[in-house]
N, C-alpha and C positions, 0 to 999 in steps of 0.2 A: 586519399583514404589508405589505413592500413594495408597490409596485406593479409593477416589473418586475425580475428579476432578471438577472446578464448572467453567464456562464458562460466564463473564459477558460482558454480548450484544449479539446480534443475527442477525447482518447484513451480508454483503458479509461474509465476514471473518469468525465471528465468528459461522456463520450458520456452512460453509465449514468444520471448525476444530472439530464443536460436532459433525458432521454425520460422520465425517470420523474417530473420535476416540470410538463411540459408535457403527461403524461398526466391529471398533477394535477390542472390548470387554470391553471398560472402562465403570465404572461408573460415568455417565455427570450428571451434575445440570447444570440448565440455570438461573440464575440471572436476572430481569430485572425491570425496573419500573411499578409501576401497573398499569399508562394507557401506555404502551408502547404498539404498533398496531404489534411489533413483537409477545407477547404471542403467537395470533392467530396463527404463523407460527409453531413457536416452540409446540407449542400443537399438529398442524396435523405431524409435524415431528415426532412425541413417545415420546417428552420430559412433564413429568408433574410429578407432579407441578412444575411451574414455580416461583419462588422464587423472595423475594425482595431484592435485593444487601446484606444488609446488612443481611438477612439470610441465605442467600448462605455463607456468610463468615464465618458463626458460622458451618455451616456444614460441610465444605471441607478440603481438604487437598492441593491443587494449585486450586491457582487462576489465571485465566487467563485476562489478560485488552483487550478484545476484543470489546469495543467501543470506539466513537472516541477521540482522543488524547487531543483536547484541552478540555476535560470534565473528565479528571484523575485527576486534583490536585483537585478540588472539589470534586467529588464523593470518592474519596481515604479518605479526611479530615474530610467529615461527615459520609461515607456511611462501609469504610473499613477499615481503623488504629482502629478505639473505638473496635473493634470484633475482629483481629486480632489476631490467636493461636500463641504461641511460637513455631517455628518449622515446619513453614507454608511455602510454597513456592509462592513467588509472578512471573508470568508469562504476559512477554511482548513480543509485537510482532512490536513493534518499540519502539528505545531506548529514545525518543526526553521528553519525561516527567519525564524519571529519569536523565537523562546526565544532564539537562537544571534546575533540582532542584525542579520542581513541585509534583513530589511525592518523598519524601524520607524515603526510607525502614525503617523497625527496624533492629537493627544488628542480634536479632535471627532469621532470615528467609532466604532461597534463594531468590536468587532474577536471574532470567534467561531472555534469551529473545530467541527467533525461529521467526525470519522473513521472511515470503514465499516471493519468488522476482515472484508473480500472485495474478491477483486478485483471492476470494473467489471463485469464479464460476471455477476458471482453478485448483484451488485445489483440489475444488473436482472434477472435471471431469476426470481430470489427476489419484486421489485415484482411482478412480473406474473403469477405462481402465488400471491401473496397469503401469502407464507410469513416467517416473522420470521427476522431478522438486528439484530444487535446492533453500536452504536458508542460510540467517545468521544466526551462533547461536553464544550467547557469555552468559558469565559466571560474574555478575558483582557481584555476596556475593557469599559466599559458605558455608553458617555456619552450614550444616550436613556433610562436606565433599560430597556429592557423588552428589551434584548440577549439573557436567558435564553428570554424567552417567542417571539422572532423562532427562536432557533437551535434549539428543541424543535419549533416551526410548521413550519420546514423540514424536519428530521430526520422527520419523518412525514410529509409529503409525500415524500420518498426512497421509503418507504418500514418507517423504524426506528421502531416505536412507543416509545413513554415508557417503559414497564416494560424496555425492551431498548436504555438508553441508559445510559453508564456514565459518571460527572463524574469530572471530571481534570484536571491544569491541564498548559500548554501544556510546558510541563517534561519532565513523565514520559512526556506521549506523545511527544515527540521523541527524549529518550535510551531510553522503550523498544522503541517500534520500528525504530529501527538496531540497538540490539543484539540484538533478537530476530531481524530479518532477518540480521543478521551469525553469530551465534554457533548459533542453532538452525534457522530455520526455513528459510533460502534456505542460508548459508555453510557450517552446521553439520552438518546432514544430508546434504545433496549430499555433502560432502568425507565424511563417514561412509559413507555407501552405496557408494561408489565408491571408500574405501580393503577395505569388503566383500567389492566385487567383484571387485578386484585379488587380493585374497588366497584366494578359491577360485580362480581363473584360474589364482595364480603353482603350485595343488598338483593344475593337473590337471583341472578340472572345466572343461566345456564353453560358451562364453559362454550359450547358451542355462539349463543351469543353474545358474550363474552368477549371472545378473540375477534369475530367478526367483525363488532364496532370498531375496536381500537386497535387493530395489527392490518387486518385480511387487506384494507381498500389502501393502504398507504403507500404503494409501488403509485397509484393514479396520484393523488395528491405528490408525492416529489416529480411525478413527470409533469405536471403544473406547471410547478416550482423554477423547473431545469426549462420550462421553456417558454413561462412567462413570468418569471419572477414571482415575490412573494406579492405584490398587489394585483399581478395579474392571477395570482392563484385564485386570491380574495372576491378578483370578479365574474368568478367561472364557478365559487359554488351556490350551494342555496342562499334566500336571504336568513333563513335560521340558521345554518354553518357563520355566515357572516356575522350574525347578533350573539350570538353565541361566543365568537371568536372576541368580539370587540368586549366585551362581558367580562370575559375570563382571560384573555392572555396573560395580563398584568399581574392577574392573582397565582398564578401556576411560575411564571419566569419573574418572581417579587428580588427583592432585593437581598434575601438569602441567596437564593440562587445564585446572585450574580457575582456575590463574594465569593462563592466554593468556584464560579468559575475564572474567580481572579489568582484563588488560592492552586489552580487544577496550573494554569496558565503560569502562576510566578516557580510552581513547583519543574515545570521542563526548564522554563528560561531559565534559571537558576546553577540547571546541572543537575540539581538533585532525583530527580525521576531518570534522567540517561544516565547516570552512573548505577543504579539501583539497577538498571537493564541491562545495563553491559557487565552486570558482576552475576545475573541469573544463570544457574548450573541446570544438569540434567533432571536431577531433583526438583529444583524449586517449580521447573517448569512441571513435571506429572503434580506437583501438588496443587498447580493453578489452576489442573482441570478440575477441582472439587468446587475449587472455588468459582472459577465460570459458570459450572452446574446449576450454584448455588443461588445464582443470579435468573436464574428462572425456575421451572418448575416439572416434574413429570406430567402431569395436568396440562399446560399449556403447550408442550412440545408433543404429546398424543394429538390435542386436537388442530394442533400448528400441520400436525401429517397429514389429520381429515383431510386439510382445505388444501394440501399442496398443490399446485398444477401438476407434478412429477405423477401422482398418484392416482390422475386423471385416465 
């Protein structure tokens, strides 16, 4: 194993992976830019000094790309190639900036990836209750030879033991996590729930229940899901959820559907939506929060507060 690892960004993620490897016993640098409002955090966390990218790079030995994706090929071009050691290990925790050609390694370095399938906060929560979660790891250079046994060495210090580490190459985790955060898991449900809610609303029903039906109970149903599959979800509800289900599925996920999610799908594999991403400015980004916004509603985020647990 390395001698010191250096960690650049400090958000969900990369907060989660230095406390949980300097829990470990490693030695963390944090990288970040000097008006970055993370310092603050990373300094009450026990990290200091807090380093400027590019001298993080001069002092470590893995680098870890722990901020966000469409800001690697620029920060990679100016901030990490020009410092880059021979025999350095480059660390990704999603494959979409090097599959997609926006950072391209030197051949003398590893080059790894450890994708936790949680957000930041569940990684470390889960490190620190000593409880298992599962990731991608994959191997895409290998020029010390021993790239597999550094990126397993790390992936359990995170916290992901062996048995809960899934190989893949930097490919499928890139086009499959945009398309599953596009089409199912963030794009696809949201716009499902809240076309739900629209449609008891539009025949009468009270926002309160409203949200109730189609949002409130859905944390039980995916815990189902995640832990009996989708037949065993099938045989743990009522038999009206079930006739219901067999009724309607086909008409809700029809063969429109399945073309916009062929179209969602050829659109990453393509390049075409990662390049779109890695070209977004500071701008484009405050404009997308109108648009996010727009994707729901003042209405269903007042009564989304009602039912919070938070507010309990």
């Amino acid at each position: 194993m390395e001698n010191k690892i250096g960690i650049i960004g400090y958000g969900s993620q990369g907060r989660a992976i230095a406390l949980n490897l300097k829990d470990s016993g490693l030695d963390i640098a944090i990288g970040l830019k000097s008006g970055s409002k993370s310092r603050k955090v990373a300094n009450k966390d026990g990290f200091a000094p807090i380093l400027t990218v590019s001298n993080l790079v001069k002092k470590v030995d893995t680098i870890c790309f722990a901020f966000p994706d469409h800001l690697h090929g620029r920060i990679y071009e100016k901030e990490i190639k020009p410092f880059l050691k021979s025999g350095v290990t480059l660390w990704f925790l999603h494959g979409t900036s090097v599959h997609f050609g926006f950072v391209k390694p030197p051949e003398d370095c590893d080059v790894i990836m450890i994708a936790p399938h949680a957000p930041g906060i569940t990684v470390r929560e889960k490190y620190q209750k000593e409880k298992d979660l599962s990731a991608f790891i994959s191997i895409y250079q290998n020029f010390s030879g021993q790239a597999e046994k550094k990126a397993t060495k790390l992936a359990n210090l995170i916290g992901f033991k062996k048995k809960n580490l899934v190989n893949t190459n930097f490919e499928l985790e890139a086009v499959g996590d945009l398309f599953g955060e596009q089409a199912v898991l963030c794009g696809g449900m949201a716009g499902l729930i809240k076309a739900g809610y629209d449609t008891l609303r539009k025949n009468g029903f009270p926002p309160e229940n409203a949200y109730l039906e189609v949002s409130y109970q859905l944390d039980l149903i995916i815990y189902l899901i995640k832990n009996y599959g989708i037949e065993g979800m099938y045989n743990r509800i009522s038999v009206a959820a079930q006739f219901g289900s067999v009724m309607s599925s086909k008409k809700l996920i029809d063969k429109h559907v399945r073309k916009q999610m062929e179209i969602i799908f050829n659109n990453i594999k393509s390049g075409k939506f990662p390049k779109e991403l890695n070209n977004l400015t500071d701008s484009d980004i405050k404009k997308m929060s109108k648009s996010l916004k727009a994707l729901s509603s003042e209405e269903f985020e007042e009564v989304a507060k009602k039912f919070s647990p938070k507010n309990k």
